[in-house]
C-alpha positions in Angstrom: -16.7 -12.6 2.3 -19.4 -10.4 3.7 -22.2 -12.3 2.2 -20.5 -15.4 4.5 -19.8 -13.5 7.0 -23.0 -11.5 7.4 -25.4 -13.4 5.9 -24.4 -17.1 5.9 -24.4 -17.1 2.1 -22.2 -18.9 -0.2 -21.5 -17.9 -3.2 -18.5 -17.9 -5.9 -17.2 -14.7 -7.1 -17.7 -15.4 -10.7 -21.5 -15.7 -9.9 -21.2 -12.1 -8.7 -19.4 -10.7 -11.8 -22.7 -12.3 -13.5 -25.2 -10.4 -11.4 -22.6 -7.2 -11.8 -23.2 -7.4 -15.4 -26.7 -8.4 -15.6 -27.9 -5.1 -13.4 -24.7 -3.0 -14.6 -23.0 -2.8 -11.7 -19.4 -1.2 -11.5 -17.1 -0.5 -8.4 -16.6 3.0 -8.1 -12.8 2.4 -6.8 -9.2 1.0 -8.0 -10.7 0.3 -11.5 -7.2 -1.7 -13.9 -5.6 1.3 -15.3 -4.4 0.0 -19.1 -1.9 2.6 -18.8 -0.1 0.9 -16.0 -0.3 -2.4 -17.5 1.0 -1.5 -20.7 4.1 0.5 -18.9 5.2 -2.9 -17.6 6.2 -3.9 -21.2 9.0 -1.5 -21.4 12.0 -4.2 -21.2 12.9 -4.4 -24.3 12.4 -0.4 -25.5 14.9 2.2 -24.5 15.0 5.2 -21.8 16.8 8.4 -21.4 18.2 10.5 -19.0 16.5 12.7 -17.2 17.6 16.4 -18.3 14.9 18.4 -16.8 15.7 17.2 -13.4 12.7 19.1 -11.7 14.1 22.0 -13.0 10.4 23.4 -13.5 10.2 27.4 -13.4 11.6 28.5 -16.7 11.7 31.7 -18.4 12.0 30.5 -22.0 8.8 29.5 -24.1 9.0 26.9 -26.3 12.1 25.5 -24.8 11.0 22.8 -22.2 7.7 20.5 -23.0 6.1 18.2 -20.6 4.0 15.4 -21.9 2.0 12.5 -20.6 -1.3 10.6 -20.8 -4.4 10.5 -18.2 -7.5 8.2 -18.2 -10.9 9.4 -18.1 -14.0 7.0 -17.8 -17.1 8.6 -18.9 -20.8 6.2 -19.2 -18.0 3.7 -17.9 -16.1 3.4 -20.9 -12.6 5.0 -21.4 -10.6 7.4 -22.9 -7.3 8.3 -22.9 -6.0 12.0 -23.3 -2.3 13.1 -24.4 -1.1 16.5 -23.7 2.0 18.0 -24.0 2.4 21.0 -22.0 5.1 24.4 -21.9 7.1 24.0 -18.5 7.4 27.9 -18.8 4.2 29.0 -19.8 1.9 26.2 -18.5 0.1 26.0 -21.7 -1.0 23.2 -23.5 0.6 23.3 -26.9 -0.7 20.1 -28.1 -3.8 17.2 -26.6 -4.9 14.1 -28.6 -7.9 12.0 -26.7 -8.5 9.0 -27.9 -10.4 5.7 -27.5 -7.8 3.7 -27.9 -4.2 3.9 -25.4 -2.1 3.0 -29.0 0.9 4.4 -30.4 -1.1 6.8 -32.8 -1.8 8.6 -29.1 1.1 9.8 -28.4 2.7 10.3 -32.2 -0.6 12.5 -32.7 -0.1 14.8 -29.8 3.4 15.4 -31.5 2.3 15.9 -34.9 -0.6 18.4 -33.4 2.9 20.6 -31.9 4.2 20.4 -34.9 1.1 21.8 -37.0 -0.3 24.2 -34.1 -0.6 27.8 -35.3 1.6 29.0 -32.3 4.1 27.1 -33.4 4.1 28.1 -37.0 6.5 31.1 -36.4 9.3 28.2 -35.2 10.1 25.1 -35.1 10.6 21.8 -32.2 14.0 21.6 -33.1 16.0 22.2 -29.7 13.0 21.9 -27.6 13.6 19.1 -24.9 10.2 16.8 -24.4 10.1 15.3 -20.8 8.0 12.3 -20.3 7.9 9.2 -17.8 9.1 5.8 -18.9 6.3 4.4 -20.3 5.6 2.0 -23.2 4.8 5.0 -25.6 7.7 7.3 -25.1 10.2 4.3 -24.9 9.0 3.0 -28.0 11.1 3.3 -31.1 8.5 5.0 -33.2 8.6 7.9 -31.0 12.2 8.0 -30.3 12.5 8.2 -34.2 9.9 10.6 -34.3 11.5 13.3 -31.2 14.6 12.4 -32.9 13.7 13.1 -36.5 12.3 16.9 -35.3 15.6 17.0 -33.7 14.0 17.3 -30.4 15.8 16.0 -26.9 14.1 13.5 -25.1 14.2 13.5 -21.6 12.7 11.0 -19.0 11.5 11.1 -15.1 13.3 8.4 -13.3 11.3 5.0 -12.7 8.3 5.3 -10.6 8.7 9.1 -10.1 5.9 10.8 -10.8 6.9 14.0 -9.0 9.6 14.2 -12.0 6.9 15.1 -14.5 4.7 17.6 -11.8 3.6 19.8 -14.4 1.8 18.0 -16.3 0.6 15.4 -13.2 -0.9 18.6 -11.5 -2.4 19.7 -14.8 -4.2 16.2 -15.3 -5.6 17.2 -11.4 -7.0 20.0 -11.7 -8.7 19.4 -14.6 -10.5 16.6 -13.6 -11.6 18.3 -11.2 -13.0 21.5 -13.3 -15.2 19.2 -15.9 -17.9 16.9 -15.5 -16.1 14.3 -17.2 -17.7 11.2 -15.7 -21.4 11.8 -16.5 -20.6 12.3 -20.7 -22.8 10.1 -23.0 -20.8 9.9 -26.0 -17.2 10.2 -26.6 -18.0 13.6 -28.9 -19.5 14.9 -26.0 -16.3 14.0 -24.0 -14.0 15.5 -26.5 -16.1 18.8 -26.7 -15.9 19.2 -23.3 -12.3 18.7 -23.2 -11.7 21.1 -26.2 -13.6 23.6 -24.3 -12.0 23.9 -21.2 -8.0 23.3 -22.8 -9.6 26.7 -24.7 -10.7 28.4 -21.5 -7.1 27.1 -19.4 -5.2 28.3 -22.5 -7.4 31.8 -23.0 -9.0 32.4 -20.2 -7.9 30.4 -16.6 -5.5 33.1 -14.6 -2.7 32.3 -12.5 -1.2 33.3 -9.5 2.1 31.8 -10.4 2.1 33.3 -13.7 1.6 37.2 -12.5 -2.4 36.4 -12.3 -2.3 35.9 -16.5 -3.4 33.1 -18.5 -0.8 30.9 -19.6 -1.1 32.5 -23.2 -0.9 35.6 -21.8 2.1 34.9 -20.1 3.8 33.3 -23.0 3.5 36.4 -24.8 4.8 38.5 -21.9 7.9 36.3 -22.0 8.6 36.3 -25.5 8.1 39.9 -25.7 11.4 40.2 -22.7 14.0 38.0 -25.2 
């Protein structure tokens, strides 16, 4: 439209995807989001109530988990990262990235809880896992799986992202903190990634959390029960 418009040139748009892909050229703005496109396919998988109900400052550890997937383009390819995070702590128990947005994501993240070291000393059983309704947590290998560990699945209510905060502002600021876009390689991505879920873990303090880290602060819980 502008080339007509401002310069009296015609031209069809699959021309310009051409010349896009001769030089490189990307658009720096509403880039397809797989993730969205594969949520759409939910219809015939099954969802759950939502228990956590924004119900967000706890005082238990290991009671409430909050889990979800980002994007993360780097040398314009993507990634996808799975977290599952402590609603009482803030800590991330448990992160899978990935190249791929498949099922393996999100059953990873799971079986990483489930062999951490913190969570050696116990077990998931009991511990409620929120998520949204996407194609992955509505999935029957993952309701098997949360139901198998005799974990509760809970949900945020369609189109609700405020339902899942936690782990949305999480996915925030850390984009923000990393120089995510300008990695090479997708090892260089995932050390990055590794580094800073060490440094929020061990080393980021919080206001919120009586200026500890989130480590810190699940130990200062635990050590009150």
């Amino acid at each position: 439209m502008k080339l007509k418009s401002d310069e009296n040139i015609t031209m069809n748009h699959k021309k310009i995807i051409r010349i896009m892909k001769k030089y490189n050229l990307y658009t720096k703005v509403r880039k397809r989001n797989p993730y969205k496109q594969i949520m759409k396919k939910t219809l015939e998988h099954r969802t759950f109530e939502n228990k956590l109900n924004r119900e967000f400052k706890q005082k238990d550890p290991y009671r409430i988990f909050g889990t979800d997937i980002t994007y993360m383009f780097f040398n314009y390819k993507p990634a996808y990262l799975s977290i599952i995070k402590d609603i009482a702590s803030k800590e991330v128990v448990s992160w899978e990235l990935s190249r791929r947005i498949d099922m393996d994501l999100v059953l990873n993240t799971v079986n990483n809880a489930q062999n951490s070291k913190e969570l050696e000393k116990t077990s998931l059983k009991g511990i409620m896992i929120h998520s949204d309704q996407g194609f992955h947590y509505t999935n029957p290998a993952y309701i098997n799986m949360v139901k198998n560990l005799d974990m509760i699945q809970s949900m945020s209510r369609k189109g609700n992202c405020i339902d899942n905060a936690p782990v949305e502002s999480f996915f925030g600021h850390m984009k923000d903190e990393i120089d995510y876009k300008n990695c090479k390689t997708f090892e260089e991505l995932k050390y990055i990634v590794s580094e800073y879920m060490n440094y929020y873990n061990n080393e980021r303090q919080q206001w919120d959390l009586k200026k500890m880290t989130p480590v810190q602060y699940r130990d200062h819980l635990l050590s009150r029960q």
